[in-house]
N, C-alpha and C positions, 0 to 999 in steps of 0.2 A: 641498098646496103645501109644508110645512113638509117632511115626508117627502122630499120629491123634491128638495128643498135636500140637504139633511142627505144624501143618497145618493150628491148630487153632490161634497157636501165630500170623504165619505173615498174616492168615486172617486179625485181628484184627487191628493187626501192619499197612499193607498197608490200611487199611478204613480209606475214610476221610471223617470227619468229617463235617458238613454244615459250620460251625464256620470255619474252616480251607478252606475249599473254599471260602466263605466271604473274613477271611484275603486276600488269594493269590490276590481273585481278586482287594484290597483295594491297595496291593503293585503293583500291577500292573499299576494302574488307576496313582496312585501316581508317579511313575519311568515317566510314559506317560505325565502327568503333569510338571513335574520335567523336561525332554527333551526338551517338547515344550518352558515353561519359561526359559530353558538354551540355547536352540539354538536363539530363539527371543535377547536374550540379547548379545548372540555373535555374530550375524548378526550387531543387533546397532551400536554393539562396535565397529567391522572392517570397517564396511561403517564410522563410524567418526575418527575413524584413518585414512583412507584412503584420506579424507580431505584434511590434511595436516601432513603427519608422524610425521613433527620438532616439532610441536603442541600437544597441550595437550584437543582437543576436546573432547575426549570422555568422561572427567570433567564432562560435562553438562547432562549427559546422567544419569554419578553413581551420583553425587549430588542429581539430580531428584530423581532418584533411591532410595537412600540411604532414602532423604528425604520422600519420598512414602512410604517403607518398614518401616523408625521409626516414622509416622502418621497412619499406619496399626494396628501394634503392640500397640500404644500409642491407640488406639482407640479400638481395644481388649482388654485389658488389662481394661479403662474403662466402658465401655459395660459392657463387662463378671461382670466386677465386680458388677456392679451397678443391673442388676439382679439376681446377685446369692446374695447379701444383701436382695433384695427385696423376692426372693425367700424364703429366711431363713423366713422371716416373714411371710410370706404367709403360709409357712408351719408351724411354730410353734401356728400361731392364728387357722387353718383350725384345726389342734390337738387338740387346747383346746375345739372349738367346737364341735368335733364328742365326748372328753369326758364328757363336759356339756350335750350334746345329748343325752347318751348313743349309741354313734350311732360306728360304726365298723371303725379304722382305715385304713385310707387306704397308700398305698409305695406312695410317692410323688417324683417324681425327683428333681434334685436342678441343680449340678455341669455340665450336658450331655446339658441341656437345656439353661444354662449360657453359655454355649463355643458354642453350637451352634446359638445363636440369636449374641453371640459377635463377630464372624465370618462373619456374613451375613451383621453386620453393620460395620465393620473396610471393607470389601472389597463394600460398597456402599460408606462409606465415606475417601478412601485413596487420592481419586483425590480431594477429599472438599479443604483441608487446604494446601497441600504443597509450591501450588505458589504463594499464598498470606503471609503465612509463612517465605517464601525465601527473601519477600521486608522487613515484618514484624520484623525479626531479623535482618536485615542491613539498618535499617533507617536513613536516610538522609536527613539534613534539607532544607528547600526552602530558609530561610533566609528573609518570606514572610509571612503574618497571616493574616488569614478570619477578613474580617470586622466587624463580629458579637460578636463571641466568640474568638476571639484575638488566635487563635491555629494556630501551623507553620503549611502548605501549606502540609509538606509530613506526616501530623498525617493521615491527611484524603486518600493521596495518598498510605502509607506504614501500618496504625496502623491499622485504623477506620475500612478498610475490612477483615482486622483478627481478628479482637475484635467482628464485627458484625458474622460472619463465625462460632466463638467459641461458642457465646450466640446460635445460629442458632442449634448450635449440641446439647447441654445443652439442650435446648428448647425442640426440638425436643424427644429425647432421653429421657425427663423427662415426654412428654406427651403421648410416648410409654409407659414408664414405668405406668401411670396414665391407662391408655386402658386397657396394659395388666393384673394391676392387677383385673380391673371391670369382662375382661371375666376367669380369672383364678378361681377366687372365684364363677361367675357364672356355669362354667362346670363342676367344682370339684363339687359342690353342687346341680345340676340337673343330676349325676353324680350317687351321695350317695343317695339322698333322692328320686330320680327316679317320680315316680308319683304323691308323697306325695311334691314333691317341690312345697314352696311358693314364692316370691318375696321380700314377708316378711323378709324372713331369710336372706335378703342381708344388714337388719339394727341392724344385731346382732351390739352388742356394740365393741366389736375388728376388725369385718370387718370391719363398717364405719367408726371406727376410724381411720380405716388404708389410707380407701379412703379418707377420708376429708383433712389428712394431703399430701398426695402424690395431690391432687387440690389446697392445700396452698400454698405447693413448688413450683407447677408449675409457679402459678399467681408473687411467690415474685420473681422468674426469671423473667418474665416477665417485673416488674417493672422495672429492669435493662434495659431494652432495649428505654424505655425515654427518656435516653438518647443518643439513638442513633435518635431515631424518633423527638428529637429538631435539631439535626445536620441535620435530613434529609431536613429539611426546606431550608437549602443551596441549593439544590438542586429542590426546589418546581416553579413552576409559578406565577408570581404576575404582574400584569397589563393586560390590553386588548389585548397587541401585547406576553403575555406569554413571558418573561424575565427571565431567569431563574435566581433564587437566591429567599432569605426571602424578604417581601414588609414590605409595614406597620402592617397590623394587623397579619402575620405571626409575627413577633418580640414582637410586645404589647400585642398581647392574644393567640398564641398559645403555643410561647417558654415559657413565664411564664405560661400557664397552663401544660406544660410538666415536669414545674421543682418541681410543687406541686403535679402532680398526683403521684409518687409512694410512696410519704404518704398517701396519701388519699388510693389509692389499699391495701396498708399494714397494712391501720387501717380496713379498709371493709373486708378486709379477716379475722384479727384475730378477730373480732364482730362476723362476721355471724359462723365461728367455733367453737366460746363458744355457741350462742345460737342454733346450730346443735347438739355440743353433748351436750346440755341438751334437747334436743328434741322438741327444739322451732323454727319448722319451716319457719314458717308466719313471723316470726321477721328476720330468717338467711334471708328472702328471699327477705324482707324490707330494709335491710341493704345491699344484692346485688345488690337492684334495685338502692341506691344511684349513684353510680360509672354513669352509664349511662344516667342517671337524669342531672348527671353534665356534661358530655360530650354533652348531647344533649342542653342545657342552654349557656353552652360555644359556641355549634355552631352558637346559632341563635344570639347570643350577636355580634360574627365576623361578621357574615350575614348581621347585621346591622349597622356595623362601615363600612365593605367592601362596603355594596350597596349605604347607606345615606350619608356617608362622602367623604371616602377614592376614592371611584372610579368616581364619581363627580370633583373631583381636585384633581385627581393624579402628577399632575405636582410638587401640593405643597405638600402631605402626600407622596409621593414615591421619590420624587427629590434624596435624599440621597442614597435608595434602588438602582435606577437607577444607580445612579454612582457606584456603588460597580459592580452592572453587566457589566458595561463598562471597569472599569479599571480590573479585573481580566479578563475578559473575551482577552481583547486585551494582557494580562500577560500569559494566557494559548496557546496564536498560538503566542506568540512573535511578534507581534504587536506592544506592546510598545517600540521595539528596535527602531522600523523605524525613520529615519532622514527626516525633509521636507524643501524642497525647492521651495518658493513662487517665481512663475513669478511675476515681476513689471508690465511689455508689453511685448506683444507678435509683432516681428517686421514682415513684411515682406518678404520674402526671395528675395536677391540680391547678383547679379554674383559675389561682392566681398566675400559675405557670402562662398559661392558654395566654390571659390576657397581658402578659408581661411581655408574650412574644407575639405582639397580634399581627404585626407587618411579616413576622415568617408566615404564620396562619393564612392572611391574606393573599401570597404569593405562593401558596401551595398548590400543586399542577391537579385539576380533578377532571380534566381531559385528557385522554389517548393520543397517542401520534397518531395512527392507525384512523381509528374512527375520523380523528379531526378534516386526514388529508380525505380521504372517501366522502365526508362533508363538505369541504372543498370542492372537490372536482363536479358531485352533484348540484351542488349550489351555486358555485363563480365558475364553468367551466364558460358557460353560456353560449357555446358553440360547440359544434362536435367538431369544431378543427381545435380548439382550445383544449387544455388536459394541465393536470399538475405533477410531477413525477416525483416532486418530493417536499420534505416539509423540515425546516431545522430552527430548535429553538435556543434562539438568543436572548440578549436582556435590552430592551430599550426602555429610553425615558418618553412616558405619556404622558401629556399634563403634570408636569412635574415629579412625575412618580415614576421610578424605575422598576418593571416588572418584567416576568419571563413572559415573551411571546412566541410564537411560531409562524416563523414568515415562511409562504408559500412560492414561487414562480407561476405563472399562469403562461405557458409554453406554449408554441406550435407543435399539433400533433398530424404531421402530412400525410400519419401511415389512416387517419380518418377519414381523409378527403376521399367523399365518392368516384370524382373522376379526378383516377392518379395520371393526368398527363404532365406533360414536360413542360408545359403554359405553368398549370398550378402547380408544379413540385416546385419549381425554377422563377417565377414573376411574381406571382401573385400572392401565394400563401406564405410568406417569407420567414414571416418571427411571429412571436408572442408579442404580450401585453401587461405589463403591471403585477405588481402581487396581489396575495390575498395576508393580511395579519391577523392572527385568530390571538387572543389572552389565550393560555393556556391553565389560567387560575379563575378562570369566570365561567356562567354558563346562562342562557337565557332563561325562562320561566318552565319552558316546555324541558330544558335537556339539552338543547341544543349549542354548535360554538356559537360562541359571539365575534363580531369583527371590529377590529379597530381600524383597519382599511381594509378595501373591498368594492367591487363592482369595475366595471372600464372606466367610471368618470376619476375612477381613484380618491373613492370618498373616503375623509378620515376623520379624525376626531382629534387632530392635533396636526395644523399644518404648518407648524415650524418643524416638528421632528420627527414626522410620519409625511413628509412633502416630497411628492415625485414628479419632477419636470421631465425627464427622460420614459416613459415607459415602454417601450420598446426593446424587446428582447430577441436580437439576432444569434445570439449566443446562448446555450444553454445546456442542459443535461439531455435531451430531446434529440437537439438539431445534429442530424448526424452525415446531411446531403449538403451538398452544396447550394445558393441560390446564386442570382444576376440581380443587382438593382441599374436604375436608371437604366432601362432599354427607350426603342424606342417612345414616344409619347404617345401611349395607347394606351384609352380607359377599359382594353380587355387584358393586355397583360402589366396593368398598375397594382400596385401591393397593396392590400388589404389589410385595416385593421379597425381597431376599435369596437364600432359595434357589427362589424360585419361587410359594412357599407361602404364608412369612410374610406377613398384613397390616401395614400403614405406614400414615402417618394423617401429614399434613405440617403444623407446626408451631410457625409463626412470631411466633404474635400477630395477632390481626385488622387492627392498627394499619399491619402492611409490606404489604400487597398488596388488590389490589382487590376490593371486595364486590361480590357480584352481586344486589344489588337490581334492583326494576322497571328503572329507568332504565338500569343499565346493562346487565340484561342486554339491552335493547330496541337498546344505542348496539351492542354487541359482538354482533349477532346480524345487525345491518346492515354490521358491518364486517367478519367472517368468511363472511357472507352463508350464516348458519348457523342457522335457524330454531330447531332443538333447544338452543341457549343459553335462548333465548325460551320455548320451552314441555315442557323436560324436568323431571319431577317428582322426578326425584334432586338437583336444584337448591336449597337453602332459603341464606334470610337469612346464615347461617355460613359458606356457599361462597365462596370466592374463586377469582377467574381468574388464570393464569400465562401472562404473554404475554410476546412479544417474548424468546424464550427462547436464540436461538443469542449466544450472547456473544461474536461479533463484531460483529454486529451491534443488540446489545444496548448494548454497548461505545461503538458510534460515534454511539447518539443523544444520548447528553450531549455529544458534543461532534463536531458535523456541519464545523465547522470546520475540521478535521482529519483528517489520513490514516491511520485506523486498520487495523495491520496485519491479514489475515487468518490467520495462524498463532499461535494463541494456547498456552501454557504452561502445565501442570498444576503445584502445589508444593502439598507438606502445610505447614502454619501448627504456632508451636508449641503452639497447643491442639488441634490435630488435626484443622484444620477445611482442607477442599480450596478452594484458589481459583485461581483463571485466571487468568494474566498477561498482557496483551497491550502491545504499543508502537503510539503514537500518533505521526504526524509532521508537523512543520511542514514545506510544501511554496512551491514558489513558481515563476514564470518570467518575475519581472520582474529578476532580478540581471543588470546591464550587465556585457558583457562575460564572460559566463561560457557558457562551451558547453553545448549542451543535449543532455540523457540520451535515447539512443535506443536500443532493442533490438528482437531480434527472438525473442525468448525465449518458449516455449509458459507460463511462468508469468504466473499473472493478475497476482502483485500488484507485478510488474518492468512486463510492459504498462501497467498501470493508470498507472503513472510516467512515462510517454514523456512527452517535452518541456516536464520542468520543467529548473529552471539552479541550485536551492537546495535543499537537502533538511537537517533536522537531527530527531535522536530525540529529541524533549525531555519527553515525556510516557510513563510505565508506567500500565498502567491494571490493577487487580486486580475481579474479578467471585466473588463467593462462590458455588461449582458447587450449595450449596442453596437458598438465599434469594436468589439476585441480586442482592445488595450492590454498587452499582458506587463506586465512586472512583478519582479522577485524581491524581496525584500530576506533578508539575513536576521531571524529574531533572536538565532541561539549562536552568541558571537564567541562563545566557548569550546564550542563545537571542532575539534582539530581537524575534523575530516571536511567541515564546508569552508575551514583557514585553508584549507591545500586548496579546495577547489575555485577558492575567491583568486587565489593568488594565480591558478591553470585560465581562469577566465577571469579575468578582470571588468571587462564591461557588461557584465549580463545582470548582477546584483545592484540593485540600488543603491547609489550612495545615503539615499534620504533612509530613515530611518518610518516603521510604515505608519502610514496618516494616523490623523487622532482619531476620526471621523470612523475609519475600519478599524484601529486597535480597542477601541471601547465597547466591538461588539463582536468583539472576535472570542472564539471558544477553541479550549483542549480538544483535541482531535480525539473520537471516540477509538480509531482503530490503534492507539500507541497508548491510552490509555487500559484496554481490554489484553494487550500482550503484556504489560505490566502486571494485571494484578492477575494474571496468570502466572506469572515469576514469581508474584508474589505469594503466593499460594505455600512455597518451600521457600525461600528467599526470604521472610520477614524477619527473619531471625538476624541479628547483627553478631556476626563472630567476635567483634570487638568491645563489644558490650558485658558479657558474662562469660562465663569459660562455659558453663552448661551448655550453652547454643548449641557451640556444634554438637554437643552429644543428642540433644534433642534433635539437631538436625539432620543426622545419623540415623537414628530410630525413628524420625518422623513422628514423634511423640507430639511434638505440636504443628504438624502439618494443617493448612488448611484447605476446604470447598472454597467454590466461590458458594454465595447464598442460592438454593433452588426453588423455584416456585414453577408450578404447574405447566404444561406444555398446551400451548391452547389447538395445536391439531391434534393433540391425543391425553385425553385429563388423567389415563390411566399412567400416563409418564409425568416426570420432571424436568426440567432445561435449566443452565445457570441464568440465574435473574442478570438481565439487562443494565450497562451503565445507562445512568439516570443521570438528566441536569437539574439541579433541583437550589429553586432561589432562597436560602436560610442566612441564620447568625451564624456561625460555628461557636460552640461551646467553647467557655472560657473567654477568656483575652484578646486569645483568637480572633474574635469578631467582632467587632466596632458597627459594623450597621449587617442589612442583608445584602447578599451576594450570588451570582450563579456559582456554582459547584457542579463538576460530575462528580458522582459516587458512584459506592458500588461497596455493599456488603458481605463477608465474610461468616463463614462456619467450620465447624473443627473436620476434619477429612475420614474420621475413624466411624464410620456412621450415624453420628451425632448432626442434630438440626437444631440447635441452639446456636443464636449471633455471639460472636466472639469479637468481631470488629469491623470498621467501615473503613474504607478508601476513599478520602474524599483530592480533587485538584484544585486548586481556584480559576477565575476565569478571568479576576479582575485585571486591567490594565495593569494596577501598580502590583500586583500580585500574581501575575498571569505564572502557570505554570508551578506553583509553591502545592507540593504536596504532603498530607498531615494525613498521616494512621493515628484513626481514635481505636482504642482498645477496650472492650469493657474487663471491669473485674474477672482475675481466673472462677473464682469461687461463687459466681451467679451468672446461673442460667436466664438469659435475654433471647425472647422468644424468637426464633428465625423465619422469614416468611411463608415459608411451607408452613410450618407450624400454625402460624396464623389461619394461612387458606383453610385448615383441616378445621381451627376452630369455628370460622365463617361459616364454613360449611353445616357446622352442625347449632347453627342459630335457626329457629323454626321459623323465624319471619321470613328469612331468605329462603328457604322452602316455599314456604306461601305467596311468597311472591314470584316462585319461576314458574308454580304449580298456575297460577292467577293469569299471571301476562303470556303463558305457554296456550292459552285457550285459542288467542288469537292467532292471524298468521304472520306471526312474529318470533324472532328468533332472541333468547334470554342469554347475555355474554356478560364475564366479569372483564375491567381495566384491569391497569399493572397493577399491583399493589406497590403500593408505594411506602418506603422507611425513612421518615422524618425525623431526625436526631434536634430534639428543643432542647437545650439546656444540657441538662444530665438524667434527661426522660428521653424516652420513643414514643412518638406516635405512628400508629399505623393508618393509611388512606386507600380504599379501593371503592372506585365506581363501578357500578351495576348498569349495563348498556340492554335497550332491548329497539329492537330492527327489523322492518316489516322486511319479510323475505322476498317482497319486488325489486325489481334490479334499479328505479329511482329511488328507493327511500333513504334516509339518513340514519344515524343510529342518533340516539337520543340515552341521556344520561339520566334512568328514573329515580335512582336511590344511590346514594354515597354512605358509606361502610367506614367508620371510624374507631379506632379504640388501641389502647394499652395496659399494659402487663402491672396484673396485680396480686401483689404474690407470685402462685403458680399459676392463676389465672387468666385468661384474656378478657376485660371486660369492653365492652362492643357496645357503639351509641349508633343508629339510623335515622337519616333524613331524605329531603328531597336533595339537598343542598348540604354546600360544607358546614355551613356557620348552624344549619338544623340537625345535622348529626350529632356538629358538639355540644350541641344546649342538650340534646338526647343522652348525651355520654354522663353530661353530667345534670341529669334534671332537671335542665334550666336554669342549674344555677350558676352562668357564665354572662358574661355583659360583653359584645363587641361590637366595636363603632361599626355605622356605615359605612364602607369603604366600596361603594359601588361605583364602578367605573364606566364613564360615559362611551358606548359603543356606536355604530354608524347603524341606524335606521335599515333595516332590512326591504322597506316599502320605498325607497330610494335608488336600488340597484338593479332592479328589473329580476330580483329571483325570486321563484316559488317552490315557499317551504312545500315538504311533500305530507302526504297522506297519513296520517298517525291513524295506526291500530288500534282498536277500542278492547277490553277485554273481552268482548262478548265476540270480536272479531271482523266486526264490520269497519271497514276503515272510512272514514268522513274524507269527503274531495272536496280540494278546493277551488272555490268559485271562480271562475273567469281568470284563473289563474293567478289569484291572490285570497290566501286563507286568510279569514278575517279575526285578529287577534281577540276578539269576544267571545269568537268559538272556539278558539283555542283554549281562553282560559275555562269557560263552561264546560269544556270535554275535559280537563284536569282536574274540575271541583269533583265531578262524576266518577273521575278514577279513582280518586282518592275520596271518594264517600264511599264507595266500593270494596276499597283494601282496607276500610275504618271496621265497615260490616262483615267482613272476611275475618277481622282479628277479632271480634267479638265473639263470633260463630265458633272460632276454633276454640277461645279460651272457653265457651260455654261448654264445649262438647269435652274438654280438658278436665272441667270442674265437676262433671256427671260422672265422669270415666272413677273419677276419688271417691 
């Protein structure tokens, strides 16, 4: 008896219950949830530590955070509430009526159905609010106010989208609430009365009284939003050409019909709701039809000021409108900063000119990007894991002389590696090595770049300011995988560099990058979905992982806020160490009244900008190409939108103001420069300047091109010429010595190809950023580079020379042309490239193309070389010092120049894998004895022909 108790007790005891598996599996699901959101967030955190240790990045991450989780909660908390209120009522009127009924009560839920609808809308709406939020609480002022309704400049930037966001949730959440209660009372009540339901019974007197007023609420929110739909007007179109901003009849009748309509809605609501609940339909429904009677009355009223008046003589009803879009708009791309400098006359150019400016002369670019970096890669690759993926030129000092050069990266390229296994993607092949620095104003004997540093041993020709102690690049525009340094110590999986050979051992301190312990190799092995993190035995305790390695994207997780460029900057530091430069920018498309940037440009990171109204560069970001060091640095302290975001994140910006060492070689970012003088295009015009403007700006009378020159995938088209950096004086006062500049030349937009004006930026330190519109005279035609090209073209030497070098198999390409403003003269510069069509050869630069505008004609000088063009231009009779710059020995770096093309076609190899500079110059006296008796021949057969 006892037994058969006791058997029954832990029957009983171990049954479980359905309830009790429910739970287990509710703790279960929850712990699994709980991991996932716990490991995600510690993942975050260590990749933005890892950033920068000294740094305080991962700020931006729990901020976000924080702010997410208390607009979660805050948004629970409302929800939940707002229908367990509504609830209560639903269920105390549905009671009253099942006992008016006599009809059966039925359990109604409340509290289970409030927390779960509130659930479902805090995790719909946690991302709504935060980052609008984050401006919202740190607003800062412009210092600046809308022309219409006189409000600072950051209401609309910092308020106006958290105020519209807040109404948006309200709204919404009040029109839920409006739905939900129609089907609640519908269900419960087809429900109870089953077949005997009427539709009727949806006018009981407590139900519609409930809906009526939950339709009232909604509408007198509504009201509220009038005023944000006057503000929107800011942003509306007005004229033929679509202007953005308020016009005329937007101001005269719609903003005052917006500031009347939400009496008029809140008197129409509380009318048709008294004659609703006295049961006077036809009237409530008389009284709704007001509201829309009058919007439709209003519309045709505009209809007919916009068509019969206002759009007939816009010039005189919008003139005003006009200028508010002009001056903001040129206020939102900073525009208005720009300086102008009006030509009187355009002179000439003359050999005293030439030599009066012979350090601009010297410093003029007669190599390509293009070719240079293709010469690069063929030349300094020196491995097929090695490559260059890009080339940017800055200004350094060489042996005392500051010149434009083009420094390269010499990258790991893993996608070359014959065998891609997980040894060499991961140990072995890790980083790059060292740059390449080419002059971009020099050329060797042959055509070829020259180097001022170059090869693995890191030969230069100036080892104070061209000195690289670090050359190892783990970080780059390339590295897009992750690697492991320090694994076990094995000379099969040791990282390779240098010349191929040497091992490298990366060496940071365990303290800057991430261990791979259990944990994480377990989190990184799930996140690369990379088992061999997990169970490779070259892995120990001293490993560390290298992730998130391309530094643009490296770049832009400290600060996700922001629009970080993708063209990032190579510069040696002065201790020798490489780092990356990138521009971050503050973006926007809530500025009123400012026209919005649209293109149609094959570049990502102009697309990526389409239809913002504000852009400013306020941030340099530097990434050290070994360690990954990132830091932000604040360069535009004007800036009201990175004042709000210094003040949201306080730790992520540098306090230091950025090195000297990177601000002296730091340059205008080309993509905020190129959406510029695209503004500027219609935008040059200053409303404030002449009263004419705006009519011109109206008529587009003085609209301009950007300048066009040739498309080199198809010569039958044209493309806008390219911003240019180009090392000059600036004319006038202006310029005290030479300087980097981007430019970028101008044409009138009416089918006209004559220069009307240039855009130039500075790049200097103390001038960094200072933009100067030179304008030529209205009344002279300055010839525009198409123009040029067309004259080029029809020079018979340049015939004879593509006729000549086209024999071989070798391919005849023109450089950029290039617009050199000296003085109050232009010179024009294009190189002539010709390239054996084998996939090693280099392009080589045969003939340089110079000349300017005289009269209506182009007069045009040819040589091998710059300084022999111009003695060509002008007969000889020019004088300019040597200014030849000492470059690094090409017989030093283990590279061999490739195979040049003879005209006759045969290309000479070079011996033992070094072409011997005797035959080099012998194979140049030949070609050029050749093109001496080629111009003979033509002009004999020229002189017969008379």
């Amino acid at each position: 008896m006892t037994n058969e108790v006791n058997y029954d007790y832990y029957r009983e005891k171990n049954k479980k219950s359905p309830k009790g598996r429910i739970a287990a599996l509710v703790v279960i699901a929850a712990l699994v949830i709980a991991a996932i959101i716990g490991s995600s967030i510690y993942m975050s955190l260590i990749q933005l530590k890892e950033l920068n240790p000294a740094a305080n990045y991962a700020s931006v991450y729990t901020t976000n955070l924080l702010y997410q989780v208390g607009f979660f909660f805050a948004a629970l908390v409302i929800i939940s509430l707002f229908v367990f209120i509504t609830n209560n009522v639903l269920i105390k009127n549905l009671r009253k009526y099942f006992k008016n009924n006599n009809l059966e009560s039925r359990k109604l839920y409340n509290t289970p159905i409030a927390l779960a609808i509130g659930l479902a809308g805090a995790f719909l709406t946690k991302q709504f609010f935060f980052s609008k939020a984050l401006l919202f609480l740190n607003f800062v002022s412009f210092g600046r106010q809308d022309p219409i309704f006189d409000q600072d400049i950051g209401y609309y930037m910092f308020q106006r989208p958290f105020y519209m966001s807040l109404l948006d949730f309200l709204s919404n959440l009040w029109l839920f609430v409006v739905i939900y209660c129609a089907i609640y009372y519908l269900a419960v009540l087809v429900a109870v009365l089953n077949n005997s339901f009427d539709i009727k019974e949806m006018k009981d007197k407590l139900i519609l009284r409930h809906n009526l007023i939950n339709v009232a609420i909604f509408f007198v929110l509504k009201t509220v939003s009038y005023k944000f739909q006057r503000e929107a007007l800011l942003y509306s179109d007005f004229t033929k050409f679509d202007y953005v901003g308020a016009g005329y009849t937007d101001t005269n009748i719609w903003i005052k019909f917006y500031s009347v309509a939400p009496i008029i809605v809140l008197a129409i609501v509380l009318i048709s709701s008294i004659f609703m609940w006295k049961g006077k339909l036809k009237k409530a429904a008389i009284t709704i039809a007001v509201y829309p009677l009058i919007f439709v009355l209003v519309t045709i009223a505009s209809g007919i000021i916009q068509n019969f008046f206002v759009s007939p003589n816009e010039t005189i009803y919008e003139k005003d409108f006009i200028k508010n879009n002009m001056q903001e708009t040129r206020a939102a791309y900073g525009l208005d900063r720009i300086k102008t400098h009006d030509f009187s006359t355009v002179k000439d150019l003359t050999p005293q000119i030439i030599e009066n400016n012979k350090n601009t002369i010297d410093n003029i670019r007669v190599v390509d990007y293009v070719p240079t970096l293709n010469s690069n890669k063929q030349l300094q690759s020196n491995t097929n894991f090695y490559t260059f993926a890009n080339g940017d030129i800055l200004n350094y000092t060489v042996n005392g002389k500051e010149i434009p050069v083009m420094i390269s990266a010499r990258e790991i390229n893993s996608q070359n590696l014959q065998n891609q296994n997980f040894i060499n993607k991961t140990f072995k092949y890790t980083h790059g090595y060292g740059v390449v620095i080419n002059p971009i104003n020099k050329l060797t004997s042959q055509g070829t770049v020259e180097f001022l540093l170059s090869g693995l041993k890191m030969d230069t020709v100036d080892k104070q300011n061209l000195n690289i102690t670090e050359p190892r690049i783990y970080y780059g525009e390339l590295t897009n995988n992750f690697v492991i340094v320090n694994p076990k110590e094995s000379k099969k999986e040791a990282e390779i560099d240098y010349d191929g050979t040497t091992l490298s051992y990366f060496d940071t301190g365990n303290a800057n990058k991430i261990k791979l312990g259990l944990l994480n190799r377990t989190l990184f092995s799930l996140k690369y979905m990379d088992m061999n993190i997990l169970i490779s035995s070259n892995i120990n305790s001293k490993s560390q992982i290298l992730l998130n390695r391309n530094v643009v994207e490296r770049a832009q997780m400290g600060v996700p806020f922001l629009k970080v460029d993708s063209d990032p900057a190579m510069t040696i530091t002065s201790d020798g160490r490489l780092k990356w430069v990138l521009d971050a920018y503050t973006i926007s498309n809530d500025y009123p009244y400012a026209q919005e940037f649209y293109t149609q440009s094959n570049e990502p990171d102009l697309r990526a900008l389409n239809g913002i109204n504000y852009i400013r560069n306020s941030v340099k970001i530097t990434v050290d190409a070994y360690d990954g060091t990132v830091k932000y640095y604040i360069i535009d302290k004007e800036d009201p939108i990175i004042k709000a975001y210094q003040k949201v994140y306080p730790d992520i910006f540098s306090k230091e103001p950025l090195p000297e060492d990177i601000a002296s070689h730091t340059r205008y970012p080309e993509t905020l420069f190129k959406i510029q003088t695209e503004v500027l295009k219609k935008y040059h015009l200053d409303p404030n300047a002449h009263e004419e403007n705006i009519n011109n700006f109206y008529t587009n009378q003085d609209a301009w091109s950007i300048a066009k020159y040739p498309d080199e995938t198809s010569p039958d088209k044209v493309r806008d010429i390219d911003a240019y950096y180009n090392m000059i004086k600036l004319p006038g006062e202006l310029g005290k010595t030479e300087e980097l500049i981007l430019m970028r030349p101008f044409t009138p937009s009416a089918g006209k190809h004559n220069m009307t004006s240039w855009l130039a930026v500075r790049n200097s330190k103390d001038n960094y950023g200072e933009m100067i519109l030179f304008n030529f005279p209205k009344n002279t035609n300055i010839l525009g580079p198409d123009q040029v090209e067309v004259s080029i073209n029809q020079i018979s030497e340049i015939s004879e020379y593509n006729t000549l070098w086209g024999q071989g198999k070798s391919n005849v390409f023109k450089g950029s042309l290039l617009v050199i403003p000296i003085e109050n003269s232009v010179l024009y510069v294009e190189p002539i490239y010709i390239q054996s069509k084998s996939d090693s050869s280099i392009p080589q630069v045969k003939k340089v193309i110079v000349g300017y505008q005289e009269g209506a004609d182009f007069k045009h000088g040819i040589g091998d070389n710059l300084e022999d063009a111009l003695k060509n231009l002008f007969n000889g009779d020019l004088k300019l010092p040597d200014n030849k710059l000492p470059t690094v020995d090409q017989k030093d770096t283990g590279v061999t120049p490739p195979a040049v093309d003879t005209p006759s076609g045969e290309p000479t190899q070079p011996a033992e894998g070094q072409l011997d500079q005797q035959k080099l110059d012998e194979l140049q006296k030949k070609l050029d004895d050749l093109m001496k008796q080629s111009q003979e021949i033509s002009d004999l057969i020229k002189s017969l022909r008379k």
